[in-house]
LOGUBA-457168 format. One record per residue: residue in three letters; x, y, z of N, C-alpha, C in turn. Coordinates in pm, whole numbers, padded with zeros to 5 digits. Layout:
N
<Ala <X Y Z> <X Y Z> <X Y Z>>;
...
***
This chain:
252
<Unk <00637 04151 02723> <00595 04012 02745> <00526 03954 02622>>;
<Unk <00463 04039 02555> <00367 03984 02447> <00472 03935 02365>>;
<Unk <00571 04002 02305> <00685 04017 02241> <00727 03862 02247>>;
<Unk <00770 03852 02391> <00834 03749 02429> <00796 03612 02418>>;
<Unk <00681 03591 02443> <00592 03470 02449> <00512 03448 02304>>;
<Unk <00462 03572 02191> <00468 03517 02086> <00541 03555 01939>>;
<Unk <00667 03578 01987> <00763 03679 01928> <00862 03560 01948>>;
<Unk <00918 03512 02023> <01076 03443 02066> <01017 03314 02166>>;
<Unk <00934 03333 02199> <00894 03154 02269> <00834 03080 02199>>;
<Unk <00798 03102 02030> <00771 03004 01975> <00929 02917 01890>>;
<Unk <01023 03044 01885> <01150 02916 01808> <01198 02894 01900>>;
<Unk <01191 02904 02042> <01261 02814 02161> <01213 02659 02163>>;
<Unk <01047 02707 02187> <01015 02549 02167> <01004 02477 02036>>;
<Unk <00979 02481 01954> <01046 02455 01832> <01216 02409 01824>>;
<Unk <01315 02469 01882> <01426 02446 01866> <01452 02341 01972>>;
<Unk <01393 02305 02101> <01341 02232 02175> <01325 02087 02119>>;
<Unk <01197 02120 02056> <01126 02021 01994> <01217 01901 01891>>;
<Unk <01274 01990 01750> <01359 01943 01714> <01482 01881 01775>>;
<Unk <01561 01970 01843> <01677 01916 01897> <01657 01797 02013>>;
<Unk <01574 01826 02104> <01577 01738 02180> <01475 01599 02119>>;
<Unk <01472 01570 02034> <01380 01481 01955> <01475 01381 01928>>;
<Unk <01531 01495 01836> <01663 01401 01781> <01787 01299 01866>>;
<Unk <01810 01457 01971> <01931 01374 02030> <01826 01227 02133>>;
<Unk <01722 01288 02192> <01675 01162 02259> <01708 01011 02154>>;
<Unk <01640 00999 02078> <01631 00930 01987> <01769 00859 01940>>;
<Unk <01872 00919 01925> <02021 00899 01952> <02107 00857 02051>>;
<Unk <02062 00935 02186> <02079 00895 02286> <02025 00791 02376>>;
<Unk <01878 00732 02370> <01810 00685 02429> <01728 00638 02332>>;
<Unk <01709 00499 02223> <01643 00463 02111> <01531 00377 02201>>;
<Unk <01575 00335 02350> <01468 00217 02365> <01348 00285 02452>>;
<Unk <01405 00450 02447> <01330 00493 02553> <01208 00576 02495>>;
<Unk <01199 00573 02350> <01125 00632 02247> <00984 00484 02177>>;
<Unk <00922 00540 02294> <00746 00438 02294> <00684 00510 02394>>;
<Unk <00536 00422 02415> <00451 00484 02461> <00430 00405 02573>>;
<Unk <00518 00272 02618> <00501 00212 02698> <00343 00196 02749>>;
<Unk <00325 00072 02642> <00109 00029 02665> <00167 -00004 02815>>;
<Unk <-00014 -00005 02864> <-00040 -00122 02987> <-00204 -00115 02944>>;
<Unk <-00157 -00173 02846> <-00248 -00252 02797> <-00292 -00387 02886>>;
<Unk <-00192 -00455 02910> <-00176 -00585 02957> <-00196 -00588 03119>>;
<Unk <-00202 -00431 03193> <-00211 -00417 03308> <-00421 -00409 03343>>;
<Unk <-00474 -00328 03257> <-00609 -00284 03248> <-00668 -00289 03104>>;
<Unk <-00705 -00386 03025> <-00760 -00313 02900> <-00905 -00246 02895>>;
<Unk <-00948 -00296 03011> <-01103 -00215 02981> <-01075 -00035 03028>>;
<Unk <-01145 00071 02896> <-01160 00181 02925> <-01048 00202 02766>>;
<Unk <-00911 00100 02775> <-00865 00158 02667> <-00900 00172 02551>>;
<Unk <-00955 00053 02500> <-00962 00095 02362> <-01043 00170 02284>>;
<Unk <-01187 00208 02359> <-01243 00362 02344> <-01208 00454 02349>>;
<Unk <-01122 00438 02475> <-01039 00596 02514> <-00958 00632 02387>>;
<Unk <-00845 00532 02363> <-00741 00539 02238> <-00820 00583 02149>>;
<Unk <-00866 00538 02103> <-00950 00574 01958> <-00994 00657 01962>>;
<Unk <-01083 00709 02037> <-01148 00818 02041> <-01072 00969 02048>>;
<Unk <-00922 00910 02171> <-00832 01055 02169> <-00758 01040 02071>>;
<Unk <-00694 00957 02005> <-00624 00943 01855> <-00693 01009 01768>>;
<Unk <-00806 00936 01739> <-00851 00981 01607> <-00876 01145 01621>>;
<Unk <-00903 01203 01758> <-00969 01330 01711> <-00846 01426 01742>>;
<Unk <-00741 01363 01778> <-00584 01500 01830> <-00557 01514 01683>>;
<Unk <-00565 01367 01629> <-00494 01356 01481> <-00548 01497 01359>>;
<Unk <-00740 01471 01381> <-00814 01561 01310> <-00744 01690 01322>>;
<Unk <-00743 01733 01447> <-00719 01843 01502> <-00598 01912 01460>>;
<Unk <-00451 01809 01476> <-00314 01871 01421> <-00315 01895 01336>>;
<Unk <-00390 01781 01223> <-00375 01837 01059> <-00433 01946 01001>>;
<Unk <-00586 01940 01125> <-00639 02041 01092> <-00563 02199 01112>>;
<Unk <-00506 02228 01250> <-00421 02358 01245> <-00320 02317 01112>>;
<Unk <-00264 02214 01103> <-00146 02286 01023> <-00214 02284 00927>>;
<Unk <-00265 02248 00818> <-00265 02290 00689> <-00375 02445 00694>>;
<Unk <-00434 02414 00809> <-00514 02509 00849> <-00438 02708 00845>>;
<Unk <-00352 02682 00971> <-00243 02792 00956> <-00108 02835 00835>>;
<Unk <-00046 02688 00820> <00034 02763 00745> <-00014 02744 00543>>;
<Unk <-00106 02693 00522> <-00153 02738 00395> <-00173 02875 00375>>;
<Unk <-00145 02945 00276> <-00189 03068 00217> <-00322 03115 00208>>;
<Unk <-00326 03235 00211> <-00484 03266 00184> <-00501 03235 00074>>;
<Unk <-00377 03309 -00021> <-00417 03296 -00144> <-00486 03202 -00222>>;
<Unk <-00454 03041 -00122> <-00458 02926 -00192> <-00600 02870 -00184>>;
<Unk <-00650 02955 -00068> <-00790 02925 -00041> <-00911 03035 -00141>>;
<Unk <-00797 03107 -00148> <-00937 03196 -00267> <-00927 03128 -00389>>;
<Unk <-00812 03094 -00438> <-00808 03007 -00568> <-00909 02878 -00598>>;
<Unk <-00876 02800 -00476> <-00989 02727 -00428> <-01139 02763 -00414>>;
<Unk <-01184 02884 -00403> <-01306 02920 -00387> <-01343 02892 -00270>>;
<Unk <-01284 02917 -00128> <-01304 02890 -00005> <-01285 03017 00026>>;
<Unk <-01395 03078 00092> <-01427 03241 00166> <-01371 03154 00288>>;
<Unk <-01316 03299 00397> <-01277 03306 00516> <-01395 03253 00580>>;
<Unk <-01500 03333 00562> <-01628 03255 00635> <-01651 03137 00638>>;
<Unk <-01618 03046 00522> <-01669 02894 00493> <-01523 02813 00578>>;
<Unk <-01412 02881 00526> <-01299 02808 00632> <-01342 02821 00752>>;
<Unk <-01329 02936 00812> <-01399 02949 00967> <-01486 02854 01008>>;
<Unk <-01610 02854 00970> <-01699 02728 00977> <-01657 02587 00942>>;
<Unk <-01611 02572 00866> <-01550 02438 00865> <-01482 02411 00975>>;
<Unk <-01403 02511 01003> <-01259 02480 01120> <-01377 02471 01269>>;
<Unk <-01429 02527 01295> <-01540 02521 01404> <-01593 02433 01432>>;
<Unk <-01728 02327 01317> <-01733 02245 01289> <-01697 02093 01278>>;
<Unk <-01558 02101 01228> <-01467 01977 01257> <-01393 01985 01336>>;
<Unk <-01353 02055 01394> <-01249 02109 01554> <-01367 02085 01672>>;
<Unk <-01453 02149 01596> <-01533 02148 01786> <-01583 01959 01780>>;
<Unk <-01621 01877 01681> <-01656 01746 01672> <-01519 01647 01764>>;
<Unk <-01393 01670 01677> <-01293 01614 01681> <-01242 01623 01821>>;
<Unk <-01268 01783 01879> <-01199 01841 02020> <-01298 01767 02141>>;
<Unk <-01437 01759 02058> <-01502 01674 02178> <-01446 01527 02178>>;
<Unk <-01447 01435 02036> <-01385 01309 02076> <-01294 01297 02159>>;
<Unk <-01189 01364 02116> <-01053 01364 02190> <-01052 01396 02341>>;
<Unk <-01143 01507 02382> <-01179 01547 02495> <-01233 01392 02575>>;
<Unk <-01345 01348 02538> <-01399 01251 02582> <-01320 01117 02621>>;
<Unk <-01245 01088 02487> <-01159 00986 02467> <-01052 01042 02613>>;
<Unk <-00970 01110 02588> <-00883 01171 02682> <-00914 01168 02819>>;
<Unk <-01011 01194 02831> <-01079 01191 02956> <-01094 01056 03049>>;
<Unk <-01152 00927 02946> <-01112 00850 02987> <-00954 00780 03032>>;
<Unk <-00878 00801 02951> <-00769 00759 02923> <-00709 00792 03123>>;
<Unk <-00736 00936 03113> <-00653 00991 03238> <-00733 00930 03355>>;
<Unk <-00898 00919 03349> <-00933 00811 03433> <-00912 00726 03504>>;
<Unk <-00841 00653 03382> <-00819 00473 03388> <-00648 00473 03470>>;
<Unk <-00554 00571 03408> <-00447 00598 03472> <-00399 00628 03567>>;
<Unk <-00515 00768 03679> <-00510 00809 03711> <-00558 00723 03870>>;
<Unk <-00667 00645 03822> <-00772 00621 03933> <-00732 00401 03971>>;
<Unk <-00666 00368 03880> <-00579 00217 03879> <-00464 00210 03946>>;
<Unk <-00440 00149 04070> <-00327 00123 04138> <-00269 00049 04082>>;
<Unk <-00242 -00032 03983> <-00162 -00108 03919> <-00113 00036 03812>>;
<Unk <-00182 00100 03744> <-00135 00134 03573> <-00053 00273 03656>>;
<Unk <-00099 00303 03752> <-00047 00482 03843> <00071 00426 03870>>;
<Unk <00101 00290 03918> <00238 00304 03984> <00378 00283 03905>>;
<Unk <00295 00250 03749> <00408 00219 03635> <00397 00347 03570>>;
<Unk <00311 00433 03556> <00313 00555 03546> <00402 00689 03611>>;
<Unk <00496 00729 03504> <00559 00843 03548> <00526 00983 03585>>;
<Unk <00537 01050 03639> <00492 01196 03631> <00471 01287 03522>>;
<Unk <00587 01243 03418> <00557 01266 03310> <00461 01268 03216>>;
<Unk <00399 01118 03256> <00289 01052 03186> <00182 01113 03226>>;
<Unk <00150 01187 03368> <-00010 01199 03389> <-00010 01304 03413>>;
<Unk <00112 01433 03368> <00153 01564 03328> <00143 01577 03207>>;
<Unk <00166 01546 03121> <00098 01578 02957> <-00018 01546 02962>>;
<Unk <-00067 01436 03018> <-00205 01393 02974> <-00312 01505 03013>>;
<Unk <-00263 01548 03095> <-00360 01644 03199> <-00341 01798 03136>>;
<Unk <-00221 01793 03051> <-00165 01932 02996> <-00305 01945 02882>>;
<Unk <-00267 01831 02794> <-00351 01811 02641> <-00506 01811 02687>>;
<Unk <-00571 01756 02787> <-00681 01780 02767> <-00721 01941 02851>>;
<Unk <-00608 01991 02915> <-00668 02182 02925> <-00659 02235 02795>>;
<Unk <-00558 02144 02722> <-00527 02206 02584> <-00662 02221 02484>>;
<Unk <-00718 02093 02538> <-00877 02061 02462> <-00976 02169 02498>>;
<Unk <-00974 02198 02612> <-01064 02237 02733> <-01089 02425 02627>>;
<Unk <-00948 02451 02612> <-00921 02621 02566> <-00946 02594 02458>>;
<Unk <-00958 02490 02333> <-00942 02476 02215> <-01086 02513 02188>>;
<Unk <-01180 02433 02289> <-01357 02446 02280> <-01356 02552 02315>>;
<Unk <-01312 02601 02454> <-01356 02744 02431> <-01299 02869 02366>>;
<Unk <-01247 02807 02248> <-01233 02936 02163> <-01336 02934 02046>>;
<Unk <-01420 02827 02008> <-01515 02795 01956> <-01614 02891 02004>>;
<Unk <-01653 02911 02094> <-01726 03004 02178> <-01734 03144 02085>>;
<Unk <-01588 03211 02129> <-01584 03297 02092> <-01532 03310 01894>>;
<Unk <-01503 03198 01808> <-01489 03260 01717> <-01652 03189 01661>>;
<Unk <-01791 03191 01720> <-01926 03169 01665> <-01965 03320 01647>>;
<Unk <-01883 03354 01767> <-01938 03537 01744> <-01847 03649 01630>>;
<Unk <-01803 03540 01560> <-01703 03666 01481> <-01663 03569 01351>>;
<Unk <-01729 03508 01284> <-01735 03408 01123> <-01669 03497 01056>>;
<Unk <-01672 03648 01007> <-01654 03715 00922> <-01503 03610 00860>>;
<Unk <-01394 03551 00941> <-01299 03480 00968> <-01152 03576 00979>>;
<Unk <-01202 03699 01055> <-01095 03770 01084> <-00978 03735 01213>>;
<Unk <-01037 03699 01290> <-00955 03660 01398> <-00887 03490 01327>>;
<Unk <-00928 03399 01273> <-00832 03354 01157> <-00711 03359 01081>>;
<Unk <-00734 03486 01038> <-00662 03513 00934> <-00535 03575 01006>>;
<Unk <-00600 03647 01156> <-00445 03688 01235> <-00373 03578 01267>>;
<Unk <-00427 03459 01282> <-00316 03334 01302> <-00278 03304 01192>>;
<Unk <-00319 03263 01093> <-00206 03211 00977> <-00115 03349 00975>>;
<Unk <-00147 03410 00952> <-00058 03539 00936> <00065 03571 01062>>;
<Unk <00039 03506 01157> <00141 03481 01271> <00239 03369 01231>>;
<Unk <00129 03241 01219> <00161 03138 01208> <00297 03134 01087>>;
<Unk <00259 03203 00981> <00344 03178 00867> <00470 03310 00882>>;
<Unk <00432 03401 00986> <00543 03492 00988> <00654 03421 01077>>;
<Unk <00603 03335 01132> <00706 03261 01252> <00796 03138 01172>>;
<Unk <00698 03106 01082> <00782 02992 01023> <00877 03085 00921>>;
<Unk <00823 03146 00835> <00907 03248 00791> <01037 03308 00817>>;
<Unk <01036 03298 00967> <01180 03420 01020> <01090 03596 01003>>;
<Unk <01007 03583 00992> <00996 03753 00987> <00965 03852 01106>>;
<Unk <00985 03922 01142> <00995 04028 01235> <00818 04054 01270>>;
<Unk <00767 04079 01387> <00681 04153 01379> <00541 04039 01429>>;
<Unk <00571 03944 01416> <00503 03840 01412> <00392 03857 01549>>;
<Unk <00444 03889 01662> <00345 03899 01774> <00258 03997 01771>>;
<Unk <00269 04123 01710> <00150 04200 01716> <00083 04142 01607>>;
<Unk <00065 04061 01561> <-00078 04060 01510> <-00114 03962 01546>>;
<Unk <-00118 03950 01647> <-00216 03887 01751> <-00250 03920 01905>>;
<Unk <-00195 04075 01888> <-00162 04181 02014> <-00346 04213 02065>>;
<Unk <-00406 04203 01951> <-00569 04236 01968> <-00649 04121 02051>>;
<Unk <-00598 03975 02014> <-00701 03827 02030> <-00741 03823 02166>>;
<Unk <-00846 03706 02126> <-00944 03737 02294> <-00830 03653 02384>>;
<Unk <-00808 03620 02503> <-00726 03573 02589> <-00753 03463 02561>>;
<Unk <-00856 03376 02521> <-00888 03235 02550> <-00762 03231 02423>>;
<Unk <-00743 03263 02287> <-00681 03238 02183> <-00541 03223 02244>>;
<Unk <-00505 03323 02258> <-00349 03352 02358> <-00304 03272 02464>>;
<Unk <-00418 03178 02538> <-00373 03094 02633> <-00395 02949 02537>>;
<Unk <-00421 02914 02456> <-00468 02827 02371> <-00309 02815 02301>>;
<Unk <-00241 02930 02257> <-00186 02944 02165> <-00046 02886 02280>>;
<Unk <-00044 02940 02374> <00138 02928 02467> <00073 02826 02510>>;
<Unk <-00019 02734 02563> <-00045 02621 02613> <00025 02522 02502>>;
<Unk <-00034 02531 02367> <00032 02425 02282> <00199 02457 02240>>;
<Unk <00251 02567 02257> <00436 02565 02225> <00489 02523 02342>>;
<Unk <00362 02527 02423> <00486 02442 02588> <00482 02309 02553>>;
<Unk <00327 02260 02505> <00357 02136 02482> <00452 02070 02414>>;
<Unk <00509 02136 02277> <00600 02135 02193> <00725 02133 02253>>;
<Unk <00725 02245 02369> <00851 02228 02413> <00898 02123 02511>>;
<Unk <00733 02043 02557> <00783 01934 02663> <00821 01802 02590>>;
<Unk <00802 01828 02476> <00710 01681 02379> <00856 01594 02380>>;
<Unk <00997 01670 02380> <01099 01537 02340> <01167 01475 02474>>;
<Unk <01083 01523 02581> <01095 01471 02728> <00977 01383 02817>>;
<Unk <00863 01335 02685> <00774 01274 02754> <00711 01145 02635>>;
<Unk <00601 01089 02631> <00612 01005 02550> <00532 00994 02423>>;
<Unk <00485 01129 02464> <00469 01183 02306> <00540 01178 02155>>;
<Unk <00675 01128 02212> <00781 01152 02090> <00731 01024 02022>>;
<Unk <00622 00912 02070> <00629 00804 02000> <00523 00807 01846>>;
<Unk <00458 00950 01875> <00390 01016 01709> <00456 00991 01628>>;
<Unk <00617 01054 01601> <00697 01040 01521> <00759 00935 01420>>;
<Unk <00691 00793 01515> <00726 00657 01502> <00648 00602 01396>>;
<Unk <00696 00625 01284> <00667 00528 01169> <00706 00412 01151>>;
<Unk <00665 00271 01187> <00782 00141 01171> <00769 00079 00995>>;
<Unk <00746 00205 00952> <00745 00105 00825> <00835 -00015 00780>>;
<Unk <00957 00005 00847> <01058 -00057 00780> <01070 -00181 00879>>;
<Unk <00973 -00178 00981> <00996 -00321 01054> <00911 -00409 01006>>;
<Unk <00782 -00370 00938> <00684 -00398 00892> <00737 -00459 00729>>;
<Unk <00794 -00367 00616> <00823 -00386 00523> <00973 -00476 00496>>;
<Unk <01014 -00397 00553> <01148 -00433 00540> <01236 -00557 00585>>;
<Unk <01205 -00559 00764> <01294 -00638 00821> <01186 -00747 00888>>;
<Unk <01081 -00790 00838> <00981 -00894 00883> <01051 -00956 00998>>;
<Unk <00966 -00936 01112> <01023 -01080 01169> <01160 -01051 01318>>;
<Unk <01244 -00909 01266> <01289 -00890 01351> <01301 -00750 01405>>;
<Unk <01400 -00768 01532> <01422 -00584 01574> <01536 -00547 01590>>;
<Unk <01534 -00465 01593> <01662 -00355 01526> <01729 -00317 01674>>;
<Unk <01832 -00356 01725> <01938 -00312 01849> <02029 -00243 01827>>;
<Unk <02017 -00149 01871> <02185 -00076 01887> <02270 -00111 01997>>;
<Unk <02416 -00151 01973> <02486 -00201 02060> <02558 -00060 02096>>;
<Unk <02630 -00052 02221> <02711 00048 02240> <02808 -00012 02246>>;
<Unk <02847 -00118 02234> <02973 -00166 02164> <03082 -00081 02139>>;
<Unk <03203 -00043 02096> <03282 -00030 02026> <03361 -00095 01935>>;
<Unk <03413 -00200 02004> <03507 -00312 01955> <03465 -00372 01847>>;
<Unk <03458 -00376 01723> <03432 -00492 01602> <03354 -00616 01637>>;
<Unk <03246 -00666 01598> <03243 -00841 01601> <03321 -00906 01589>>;
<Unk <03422 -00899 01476> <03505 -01001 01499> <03653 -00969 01600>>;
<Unk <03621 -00875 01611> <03750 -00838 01720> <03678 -00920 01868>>;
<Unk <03575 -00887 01843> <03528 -00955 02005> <03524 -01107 02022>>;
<Unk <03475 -01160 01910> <03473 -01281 01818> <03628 -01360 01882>>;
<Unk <03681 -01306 01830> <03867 -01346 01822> <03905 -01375 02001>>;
<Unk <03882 -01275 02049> <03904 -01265 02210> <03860 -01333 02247>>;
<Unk <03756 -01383 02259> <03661 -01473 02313> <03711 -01637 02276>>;
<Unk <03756 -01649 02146> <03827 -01802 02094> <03919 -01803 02165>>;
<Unk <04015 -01675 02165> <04163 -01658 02246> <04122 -01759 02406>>;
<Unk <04043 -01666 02437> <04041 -01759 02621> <03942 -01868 02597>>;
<Unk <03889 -01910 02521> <03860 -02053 02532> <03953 -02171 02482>>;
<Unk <04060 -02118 02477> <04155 -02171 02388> <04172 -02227 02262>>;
<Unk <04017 -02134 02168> <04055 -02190 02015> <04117 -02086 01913>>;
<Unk <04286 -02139 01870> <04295 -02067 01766> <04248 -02074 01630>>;
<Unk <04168 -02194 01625> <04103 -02168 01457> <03994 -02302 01482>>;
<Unk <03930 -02309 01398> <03881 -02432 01378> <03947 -02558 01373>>;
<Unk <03837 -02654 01502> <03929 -02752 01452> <03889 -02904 01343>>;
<Unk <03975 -02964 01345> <03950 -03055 01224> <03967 -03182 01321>>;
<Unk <03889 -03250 01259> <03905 -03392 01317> <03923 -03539 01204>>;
<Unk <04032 -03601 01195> <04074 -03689 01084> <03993 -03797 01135>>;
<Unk <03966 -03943 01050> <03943 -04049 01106> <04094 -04119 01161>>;
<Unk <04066 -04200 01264> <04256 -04306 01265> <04203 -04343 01203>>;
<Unk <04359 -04404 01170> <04395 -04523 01050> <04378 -04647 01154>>;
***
């Protein structure tokens, strides 16, 4: 089982993640947002937002550059395991409370509003409720890595972390030792990964730069069309009965 869950259930959801990202996005372009209701309740949101934005955000960047950077790159740097450790503690446990807090509200306002619950999918108040247990295990692993700075239990995750991205063999025992809170921390977030291109999470991904820069002013439709514009164009003159433009002379 160990094998299984952090050996081969991290490139499932991953392969998950990717694939079903994409094809949604292909398949379903209008269905990729976060659908506000804003306009249904705004009081509660815009603390909540901010508060769970800004600190999930801290948090992701913080694991990734966190895990898959090198050690090496941190001794070059002059960053001891100990001082990363503390840092990561530090700004994780700050960020995990915003987000916690923020989050908290959020599912509140969703949860406890007969207007915003009934435009609300299952989907919607199933992640929400996923991410903040996600928060819940994240603090309490804080707990346990105050009792162990040396930054050894650390160093077994990047060392997972980068054997997985890697392709390399072997990857789950070294983390065959970690306290359980780590291990439920750890398959809590690849499920999330693996739910993420079936809920409305996928709207992270959403950079509009190019509606912003590019195309001022308008939005971008995909038709499922087949037929040409002007093939459709043409058909359409056909049964109104115009074959071309017409011209109109003055009489003489």
């Amino acid at each position: 089982m160990q094998d299984f869950l952090f050996g081969i259930y991290p490139y499932i959801a991953l392969s998950v993640l990717l694939i079903g990202s994409v094809a949604r996005y292909e398949r379903d372009p209008f269905t990729w947002k976060s659908s506000s209701s804003q306009l249904l309740r705004r009081k509660q949101l815009i603390v909540g937002s901010v508060l769970f934005h800004v600190g999930v955000l801290i948090i992701f960047f913080g694991h990734f550059f966190g895990l898959l950077t090198p050690l090496a790159v941190f001794h070059a740097l002059g960053i001891t395991p100990f001082a990363k450790q503390l840092l990561a503690v530090v700004v994780g446990g700050i960020a995990g409370v915003m987000a916690l807090i923020g989050g908290g509200m959020l599912f509140h306002r969703r949860w406890t509003d007969p207007r915003i619950r009934k435009t609300s999918s299952f989907a919607d108040i199933a992640i929400l409720a996923l991410l903040l247990a996600q928060l819940v295990l994240g603090l309490g692993s804080i707990l346990v890595s105050v009792q162990n700075l040396d930054g050894g239990e650390m160093i077994r995750f990047m060392t997972w972390a980068q054997m997985i991205l890697t392709f390399q063999s072997g990857a789950a025992a070294q983390i065959a030792d970690a306290a359980l809170v780590f291990k439920l921390h750890l398959f809590l977030g690849l499920t999330i990964f693996l739910l993420f291109p079936f809920t409305r999470l996928v709207h992270m991904l959403s950079v509009p730069i190019r509606y912003v820069t590019l195309r001022p002013g308008y939005q971008i439709v995909r038709s499922r069309r087949r037929r040409p514009l002007e093939e459709r164009r043409s058909t359409h003159d056909a049964r109104q009965g115009k074959s071309g433009p017409t011209i109109t002379t003055p009489a003489e």
